[in-house]
BALOBA-1460 file (C-alpha; in Angstrom, 3 decimals):
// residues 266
<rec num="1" residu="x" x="71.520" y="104.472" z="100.180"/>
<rec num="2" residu="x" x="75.100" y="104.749" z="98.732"/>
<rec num="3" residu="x" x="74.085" y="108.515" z="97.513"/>
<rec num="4" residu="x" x="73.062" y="109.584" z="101.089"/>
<rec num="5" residu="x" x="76.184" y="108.175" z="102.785"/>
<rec num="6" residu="x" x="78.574" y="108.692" z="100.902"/>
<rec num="7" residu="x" x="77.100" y="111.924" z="98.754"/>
<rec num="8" residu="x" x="76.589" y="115.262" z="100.140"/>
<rec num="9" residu="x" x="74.894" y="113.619" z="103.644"/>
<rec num="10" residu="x" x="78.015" y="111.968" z="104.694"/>
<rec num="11" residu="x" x="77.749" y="112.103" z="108.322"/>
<rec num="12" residu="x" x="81.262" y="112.965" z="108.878"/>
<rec num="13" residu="x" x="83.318" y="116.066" z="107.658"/>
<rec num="14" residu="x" x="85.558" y="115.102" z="104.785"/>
<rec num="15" residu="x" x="88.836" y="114.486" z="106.032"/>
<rec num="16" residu="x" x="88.404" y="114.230" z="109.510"/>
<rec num="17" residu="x" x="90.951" y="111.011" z="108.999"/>
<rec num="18" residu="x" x="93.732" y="112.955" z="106.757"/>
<rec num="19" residu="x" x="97.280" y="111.693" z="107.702"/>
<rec num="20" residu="x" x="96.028" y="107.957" z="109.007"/>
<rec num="21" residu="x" x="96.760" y="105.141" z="106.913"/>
<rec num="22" residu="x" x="93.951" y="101.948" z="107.028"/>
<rec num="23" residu="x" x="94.686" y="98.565" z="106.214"/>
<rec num="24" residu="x" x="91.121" y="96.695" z="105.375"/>
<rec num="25" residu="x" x="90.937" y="93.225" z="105.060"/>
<rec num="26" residu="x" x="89.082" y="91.346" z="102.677"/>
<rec num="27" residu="x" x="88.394" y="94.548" z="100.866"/>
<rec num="28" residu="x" x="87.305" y="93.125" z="98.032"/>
<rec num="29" residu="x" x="83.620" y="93.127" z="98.000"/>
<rec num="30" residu="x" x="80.741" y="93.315" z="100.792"/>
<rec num="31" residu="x" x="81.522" y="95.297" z="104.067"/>
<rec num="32" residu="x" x="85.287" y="95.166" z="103.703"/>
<rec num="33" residu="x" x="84.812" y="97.131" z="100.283"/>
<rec num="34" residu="x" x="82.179" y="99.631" z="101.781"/>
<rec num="35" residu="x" x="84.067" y="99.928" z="104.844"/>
<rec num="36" residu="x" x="87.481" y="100.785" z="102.380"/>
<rec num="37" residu="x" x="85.192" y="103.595" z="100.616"/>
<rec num="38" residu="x" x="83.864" y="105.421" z="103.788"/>
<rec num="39" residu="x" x="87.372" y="105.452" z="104.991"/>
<rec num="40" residu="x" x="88.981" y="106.999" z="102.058"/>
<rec num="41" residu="x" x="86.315" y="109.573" z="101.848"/>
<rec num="42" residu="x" x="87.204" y="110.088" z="105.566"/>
<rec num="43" residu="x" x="90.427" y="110.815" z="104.419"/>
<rec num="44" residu="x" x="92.587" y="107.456" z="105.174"/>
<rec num="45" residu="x" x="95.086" y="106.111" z="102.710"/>
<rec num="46" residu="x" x="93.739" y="102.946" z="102.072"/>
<rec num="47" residu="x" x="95.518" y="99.775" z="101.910"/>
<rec num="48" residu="x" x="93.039" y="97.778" z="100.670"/>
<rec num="49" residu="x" x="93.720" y="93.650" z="101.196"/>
<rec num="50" residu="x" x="92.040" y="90.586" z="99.133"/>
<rec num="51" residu="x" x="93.011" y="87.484" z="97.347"/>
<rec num="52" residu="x" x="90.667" y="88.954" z="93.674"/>
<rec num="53" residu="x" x="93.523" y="91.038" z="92.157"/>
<rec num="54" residu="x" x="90.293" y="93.010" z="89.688"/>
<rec num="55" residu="x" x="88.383" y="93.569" z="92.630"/>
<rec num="56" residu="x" x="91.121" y="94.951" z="94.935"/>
<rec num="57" residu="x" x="91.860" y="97.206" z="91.190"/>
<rec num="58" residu="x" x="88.293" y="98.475" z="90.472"/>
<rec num="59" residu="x" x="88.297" y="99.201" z="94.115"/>
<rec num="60" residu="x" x="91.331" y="101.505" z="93.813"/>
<rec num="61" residu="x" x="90.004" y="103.222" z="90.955"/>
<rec num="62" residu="x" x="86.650" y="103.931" z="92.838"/>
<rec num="63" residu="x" x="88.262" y="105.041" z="95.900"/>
<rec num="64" residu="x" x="90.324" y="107.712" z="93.498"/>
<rec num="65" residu="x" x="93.833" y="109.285" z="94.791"/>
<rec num="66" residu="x" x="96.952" y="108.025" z="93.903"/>
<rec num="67" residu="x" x="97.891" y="107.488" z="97.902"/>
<rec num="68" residu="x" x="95.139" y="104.421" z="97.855"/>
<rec num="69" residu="x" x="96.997" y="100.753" z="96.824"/>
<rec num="70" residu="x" x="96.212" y="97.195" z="97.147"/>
<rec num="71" residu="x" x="97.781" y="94.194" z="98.580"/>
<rec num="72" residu="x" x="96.686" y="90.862" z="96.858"/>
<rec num="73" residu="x" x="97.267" y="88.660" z="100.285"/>
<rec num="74" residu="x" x="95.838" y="84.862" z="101.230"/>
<rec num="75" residu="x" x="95.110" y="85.077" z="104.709"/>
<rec num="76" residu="x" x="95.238" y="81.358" z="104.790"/>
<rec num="77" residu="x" x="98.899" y="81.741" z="103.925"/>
<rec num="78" residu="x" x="100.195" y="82.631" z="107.405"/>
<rec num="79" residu="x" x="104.213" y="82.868" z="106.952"/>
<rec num="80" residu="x" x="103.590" y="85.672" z="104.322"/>
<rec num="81" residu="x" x="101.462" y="87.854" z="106.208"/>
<rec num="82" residu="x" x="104.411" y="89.248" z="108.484"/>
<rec num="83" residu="x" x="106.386" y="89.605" z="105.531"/>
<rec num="84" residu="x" x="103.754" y="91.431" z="103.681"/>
<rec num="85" residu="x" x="103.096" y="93.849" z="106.559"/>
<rec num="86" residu="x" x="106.347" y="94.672" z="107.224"/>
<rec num="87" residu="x" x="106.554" y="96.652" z="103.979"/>
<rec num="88" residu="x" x="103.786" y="98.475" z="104.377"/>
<rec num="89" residu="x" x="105.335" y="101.342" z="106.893"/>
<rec num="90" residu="x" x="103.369" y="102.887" z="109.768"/>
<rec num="91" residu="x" x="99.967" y="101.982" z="109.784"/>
<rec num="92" residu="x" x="96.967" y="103.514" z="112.132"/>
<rec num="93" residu="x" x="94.144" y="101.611" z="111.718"/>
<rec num="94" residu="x" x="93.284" y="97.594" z="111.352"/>
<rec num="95" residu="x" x="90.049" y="96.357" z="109.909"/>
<rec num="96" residu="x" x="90.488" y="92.664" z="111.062"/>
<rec num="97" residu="x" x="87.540" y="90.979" z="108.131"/>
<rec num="98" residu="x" x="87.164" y="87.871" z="106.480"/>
<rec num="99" residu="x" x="84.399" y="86.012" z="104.611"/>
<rec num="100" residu="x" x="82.647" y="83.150" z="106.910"/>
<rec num="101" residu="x" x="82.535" y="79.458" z="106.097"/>
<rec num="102" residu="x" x="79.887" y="77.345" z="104.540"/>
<rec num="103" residu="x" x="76.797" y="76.905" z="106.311"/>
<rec num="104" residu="x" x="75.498" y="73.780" z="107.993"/>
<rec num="105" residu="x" x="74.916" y="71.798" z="111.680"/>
<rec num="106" residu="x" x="77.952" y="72.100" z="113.616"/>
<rec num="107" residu="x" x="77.938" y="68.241" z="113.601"/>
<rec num="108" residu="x" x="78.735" y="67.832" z="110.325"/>
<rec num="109" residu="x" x="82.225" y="69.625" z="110.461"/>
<rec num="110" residu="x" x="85.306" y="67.583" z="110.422"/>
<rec num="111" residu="x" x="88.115" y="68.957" z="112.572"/>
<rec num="112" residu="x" x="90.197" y="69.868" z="109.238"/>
<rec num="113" residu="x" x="87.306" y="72.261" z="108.065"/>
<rec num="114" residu="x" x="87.624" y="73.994" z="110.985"/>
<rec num="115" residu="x" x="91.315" y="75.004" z="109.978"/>
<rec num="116" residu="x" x="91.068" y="77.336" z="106.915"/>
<rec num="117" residu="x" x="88.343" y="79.540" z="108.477"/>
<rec num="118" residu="x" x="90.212" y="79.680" z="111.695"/>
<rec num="119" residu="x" x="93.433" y="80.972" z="110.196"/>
<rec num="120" residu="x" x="91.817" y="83.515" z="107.691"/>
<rec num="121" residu="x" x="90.207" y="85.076" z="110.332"/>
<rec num="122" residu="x" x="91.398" y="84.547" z="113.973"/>
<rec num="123" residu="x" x="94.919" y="83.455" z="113.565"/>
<rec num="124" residu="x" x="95.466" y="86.219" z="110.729"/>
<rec num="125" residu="x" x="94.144" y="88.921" z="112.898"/>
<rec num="126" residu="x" x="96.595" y="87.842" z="115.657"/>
<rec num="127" residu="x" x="99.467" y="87.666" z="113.365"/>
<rec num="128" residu="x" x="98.762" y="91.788" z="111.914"/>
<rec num="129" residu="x" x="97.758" y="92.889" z="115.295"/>
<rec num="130" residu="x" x="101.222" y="91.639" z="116.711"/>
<rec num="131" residu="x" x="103.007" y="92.990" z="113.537"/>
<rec num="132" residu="x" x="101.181" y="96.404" z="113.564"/>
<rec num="133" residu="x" x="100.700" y="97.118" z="117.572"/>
<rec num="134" residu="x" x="104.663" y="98.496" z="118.209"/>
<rec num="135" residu="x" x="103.947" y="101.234" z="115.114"/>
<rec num="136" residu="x" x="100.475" y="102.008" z="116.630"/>
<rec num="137" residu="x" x="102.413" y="102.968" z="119.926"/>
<rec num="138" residu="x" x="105.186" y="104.679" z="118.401"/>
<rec num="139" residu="x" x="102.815" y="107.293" z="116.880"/>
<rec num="140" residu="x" x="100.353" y="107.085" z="120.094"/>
<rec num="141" residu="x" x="97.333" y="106.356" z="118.526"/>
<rec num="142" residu="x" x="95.273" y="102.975" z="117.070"/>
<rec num="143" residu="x" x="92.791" y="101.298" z="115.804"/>
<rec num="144" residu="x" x="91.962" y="97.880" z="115.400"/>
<rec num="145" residu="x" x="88.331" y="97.184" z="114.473"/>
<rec num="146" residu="x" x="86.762" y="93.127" z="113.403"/>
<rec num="147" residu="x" x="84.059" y="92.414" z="111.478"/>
<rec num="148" residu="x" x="82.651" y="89.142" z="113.545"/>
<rec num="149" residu="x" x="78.808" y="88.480" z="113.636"/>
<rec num="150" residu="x" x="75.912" y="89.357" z="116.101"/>
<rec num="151" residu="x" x="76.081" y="85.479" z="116.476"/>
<rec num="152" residu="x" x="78.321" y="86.307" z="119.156"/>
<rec num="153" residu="x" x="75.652" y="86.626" z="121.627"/>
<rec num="154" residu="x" x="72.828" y="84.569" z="119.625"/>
<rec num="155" residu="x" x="73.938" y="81.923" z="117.338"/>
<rec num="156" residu="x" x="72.485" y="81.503" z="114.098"/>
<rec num="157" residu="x" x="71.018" y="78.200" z="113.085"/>
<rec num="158" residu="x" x="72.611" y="76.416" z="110.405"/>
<rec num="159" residu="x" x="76.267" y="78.163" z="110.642"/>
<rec num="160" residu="x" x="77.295" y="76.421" z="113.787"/>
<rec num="161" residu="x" x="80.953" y="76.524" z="112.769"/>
<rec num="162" residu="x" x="80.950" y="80.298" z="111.929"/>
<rec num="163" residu="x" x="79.179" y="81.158" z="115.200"/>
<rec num="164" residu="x" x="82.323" y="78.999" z="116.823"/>
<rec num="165" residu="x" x="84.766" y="81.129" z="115.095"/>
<rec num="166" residu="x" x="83.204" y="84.810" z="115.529"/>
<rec num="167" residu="x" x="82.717" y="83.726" z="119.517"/>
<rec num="168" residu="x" x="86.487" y="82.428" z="119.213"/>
<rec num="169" residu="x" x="86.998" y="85.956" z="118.150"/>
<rec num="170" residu="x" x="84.884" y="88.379" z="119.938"/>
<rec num="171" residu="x" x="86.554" y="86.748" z="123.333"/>
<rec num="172" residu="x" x="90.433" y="87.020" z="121.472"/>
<rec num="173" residu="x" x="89.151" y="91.235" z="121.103"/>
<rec num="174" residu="x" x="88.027" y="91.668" z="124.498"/>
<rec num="175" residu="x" x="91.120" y="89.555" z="125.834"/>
<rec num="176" residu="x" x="93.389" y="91.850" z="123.961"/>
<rec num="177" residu="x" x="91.449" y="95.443" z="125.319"/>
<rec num="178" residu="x" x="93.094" y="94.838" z="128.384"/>
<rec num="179" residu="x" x="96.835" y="94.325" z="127.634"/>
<rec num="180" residu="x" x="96.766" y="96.574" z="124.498"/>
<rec num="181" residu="x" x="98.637" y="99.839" z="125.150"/>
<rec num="182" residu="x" x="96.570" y="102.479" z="126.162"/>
<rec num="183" residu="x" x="96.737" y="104.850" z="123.195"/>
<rec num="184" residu="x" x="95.058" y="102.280" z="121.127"/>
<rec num="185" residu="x" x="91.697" y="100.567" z="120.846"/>
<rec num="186" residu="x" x="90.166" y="97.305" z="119.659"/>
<rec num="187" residu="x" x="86.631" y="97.205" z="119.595"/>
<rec num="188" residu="x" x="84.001" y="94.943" z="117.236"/>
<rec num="189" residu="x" x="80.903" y="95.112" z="114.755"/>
<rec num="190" residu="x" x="78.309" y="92.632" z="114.632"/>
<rec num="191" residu="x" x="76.692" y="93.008" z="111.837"/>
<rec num="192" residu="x" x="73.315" y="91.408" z="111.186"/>
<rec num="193" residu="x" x="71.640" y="90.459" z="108.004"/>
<rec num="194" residu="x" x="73.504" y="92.251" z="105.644"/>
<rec num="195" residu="x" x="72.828" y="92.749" z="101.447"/>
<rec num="196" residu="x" x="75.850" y="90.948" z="100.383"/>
<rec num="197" residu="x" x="77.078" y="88.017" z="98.498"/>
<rec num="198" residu="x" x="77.605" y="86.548" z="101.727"/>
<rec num="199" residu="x" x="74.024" y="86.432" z="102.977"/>
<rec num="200" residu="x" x="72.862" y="85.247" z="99.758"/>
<rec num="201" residu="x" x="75.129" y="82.457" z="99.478"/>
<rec num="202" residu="x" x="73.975" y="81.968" z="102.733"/>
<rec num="203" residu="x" x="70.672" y="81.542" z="101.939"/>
<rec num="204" residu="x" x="70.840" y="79.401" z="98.962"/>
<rec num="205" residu="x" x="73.259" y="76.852" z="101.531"/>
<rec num="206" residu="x" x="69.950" y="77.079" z="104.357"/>
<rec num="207" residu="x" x="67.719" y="76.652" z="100.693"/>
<rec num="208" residu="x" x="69.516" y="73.517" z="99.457"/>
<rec num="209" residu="x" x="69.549" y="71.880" z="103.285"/>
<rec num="210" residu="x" x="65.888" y="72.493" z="104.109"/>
<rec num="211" residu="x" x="63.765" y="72.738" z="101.324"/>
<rec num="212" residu="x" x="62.632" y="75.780" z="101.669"/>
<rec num="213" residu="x" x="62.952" y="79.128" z="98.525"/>
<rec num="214" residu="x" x="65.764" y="81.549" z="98.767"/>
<rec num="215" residu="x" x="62.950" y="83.942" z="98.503"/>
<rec num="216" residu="x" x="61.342" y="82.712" z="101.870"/>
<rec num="217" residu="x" x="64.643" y="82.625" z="103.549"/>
<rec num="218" residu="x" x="65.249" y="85.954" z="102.687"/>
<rec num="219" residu="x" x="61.772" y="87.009" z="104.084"/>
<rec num="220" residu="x" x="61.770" y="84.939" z="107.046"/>
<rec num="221" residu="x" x="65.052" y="86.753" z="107.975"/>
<rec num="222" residu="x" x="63.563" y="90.344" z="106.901"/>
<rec num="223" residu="x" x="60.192" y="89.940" z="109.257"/>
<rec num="224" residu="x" x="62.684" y="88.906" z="112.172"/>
<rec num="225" residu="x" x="64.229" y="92.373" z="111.740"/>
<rec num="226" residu="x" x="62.223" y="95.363" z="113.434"/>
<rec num="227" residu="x" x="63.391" y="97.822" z="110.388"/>
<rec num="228" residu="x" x="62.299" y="95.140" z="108.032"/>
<rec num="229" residu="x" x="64.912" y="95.065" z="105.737"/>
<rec num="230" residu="x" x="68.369" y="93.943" z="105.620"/>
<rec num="231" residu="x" x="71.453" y="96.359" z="106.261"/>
<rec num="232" residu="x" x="73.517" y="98.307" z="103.868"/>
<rec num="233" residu="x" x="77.000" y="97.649" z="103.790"/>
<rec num="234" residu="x" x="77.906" y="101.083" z="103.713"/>
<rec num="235" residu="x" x="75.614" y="101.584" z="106.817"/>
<rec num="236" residu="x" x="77.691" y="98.939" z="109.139"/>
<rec num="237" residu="x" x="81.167" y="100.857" z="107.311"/>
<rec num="238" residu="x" x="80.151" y="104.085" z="109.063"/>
<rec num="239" residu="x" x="79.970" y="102.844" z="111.981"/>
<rec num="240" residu="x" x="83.524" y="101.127" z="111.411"/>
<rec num="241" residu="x" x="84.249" y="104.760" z="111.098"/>
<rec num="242" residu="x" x="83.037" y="106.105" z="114.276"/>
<rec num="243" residu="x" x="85.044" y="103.577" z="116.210"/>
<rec num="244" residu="x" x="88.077" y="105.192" z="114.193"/>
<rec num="245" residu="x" x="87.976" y="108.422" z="114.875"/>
<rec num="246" residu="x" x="90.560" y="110.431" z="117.685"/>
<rec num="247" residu="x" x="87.593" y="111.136" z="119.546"/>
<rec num="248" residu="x" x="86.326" y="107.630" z="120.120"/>
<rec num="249" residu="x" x="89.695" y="106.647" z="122.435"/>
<rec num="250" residu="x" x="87.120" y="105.870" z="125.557"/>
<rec num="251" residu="x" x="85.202" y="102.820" z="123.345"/>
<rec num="252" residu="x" x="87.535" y="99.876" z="124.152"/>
<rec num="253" residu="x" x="86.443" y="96.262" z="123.937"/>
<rec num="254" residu="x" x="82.760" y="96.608" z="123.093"/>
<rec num="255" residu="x" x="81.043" y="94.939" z="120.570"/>
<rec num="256" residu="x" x="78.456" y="96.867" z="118.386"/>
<rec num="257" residu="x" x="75.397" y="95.581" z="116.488"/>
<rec num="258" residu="x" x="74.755" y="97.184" z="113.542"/>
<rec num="259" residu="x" x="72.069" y="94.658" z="113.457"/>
<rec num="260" residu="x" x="68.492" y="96.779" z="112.599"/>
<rec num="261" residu="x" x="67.505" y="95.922" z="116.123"/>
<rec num="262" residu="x" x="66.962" y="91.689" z="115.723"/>
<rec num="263" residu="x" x="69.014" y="90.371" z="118.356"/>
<rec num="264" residu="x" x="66.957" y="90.135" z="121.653"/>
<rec num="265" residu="x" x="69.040" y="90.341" z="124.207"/>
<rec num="266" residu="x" x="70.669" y="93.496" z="126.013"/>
């Protein structure tokens, strides 16, 4: 898969992004990192932001160019973000992405676990789109793009408190498309079942609470997907791409599975 999107059948023309500068959140591993590779060989600078200083550094030297540099950053730690960003300079693009919470009935979340997730993800997201917006509309042109979760539209069972978060989210995006300026954009990816350490953390979390193998939670959500496998990360980065580009200014507030077709509804 990686050789095919990101070899010599890279679906876009190298450089189409030269000159913008990216900001990824947690860049570290799954989509963020796939998304931060598809955007440097796009042509981006990449600022690529995680807590895992050797992930954020093997990242860098995959990603090659000297123009590409990290920023080790706890979204939980709201007061530093604005600080953080501030020194960064003009920025064009915003990948808004953060790791879910633990699985598990919605019932069985105190109001305090509710707080980390919701400042990682939502309240960070506010906090860099406020600090990055006035730049955006200097240079007349943005991007803001979040990773949030098909669960959006169909909840998933046992992650009742991520589903509340990504909804809390997908609603903050399409609030947002209609005050942002109009040079920029803010759209979102749902992606579905996805090969990451995510997903199988996931699964071993639905394993321990039912019963039931990894292995059979894995297939169970495989046969409810019509191409019958689970998603590459790279796959749901290139279409993080397309929402990037100068020639995508008319997609504004949507929502876009990159889901291999298992959510039912329209």
């Amino acid at each position: 898969m990686e050789k095919n999107l990101l070899g010599r059948d890279f679906p876009f023309a190298d450089g189409i992004l030269d000159g913008k500068t990216a900001l990824v959140c947690g860049a570290s591993k799954g989509i963020g990192r796939a998304t931060a590779l598809v955007l440097a060989r796009a042509g981006c600078r990449v600022i690529a932001c995680a807590r895992s200083v050797g992930d954020l550094e093997s990242l860098i030297e995959e990603m090659h160019g000297s123009e590409h540099e990290k920023l080790v950053l706890d979204m939980e730690s709201l007061e530093s973000i604005s600080t953080s960003v501030s020194d960064l300079g003009s920025v064009d693009i915003l990948v808004n992405n953060s790791g879910g919470p633990p699985g598990g009935p919605l019932l069985g979340n105190s109001i305090e676990d509710f707080e980390g997730p919701f400042a990682r993800h939502l309240h960070a997201s506010h906090i860099l789109t406020k600090e990055l917006v006035p730049g955006m509309e200097r240079s007349g042109s943005g991007r803001i793009v979040n990773i949030i979760s098909t669960s959006v539209r169909e909840p998933i069972d046992n992650i009742g408190l991520s589903n509340t978060l990504r909804g809390a989210m997908a609603s903050w995006s399409k609030s947002l498309s209609r005050e942002l300026p109009a040079c920029i954009t803010i759209n979102n990816i749902l992606p579905g079942f996805t090969d990451t350490d995510r997903l199988g953390s996931l699964a071993s979390s639905i394993s321990s609470k039912t019963g039931k193998k990894v292995e059979e939670v894995q297939e169970n959500w495989i046969n409810s997907v019509p191409i019958q496998r689970l998603i590459d990360p790279l796959e749901t980065a290139i279409a993080v791409v397309w929402l990037c580009l100068p020639s995508s200014g008319a997609v504004r507030g949507v929502s876009l599975a990159v889901d291999g077709g298992r959510m039912r509804s329209i």
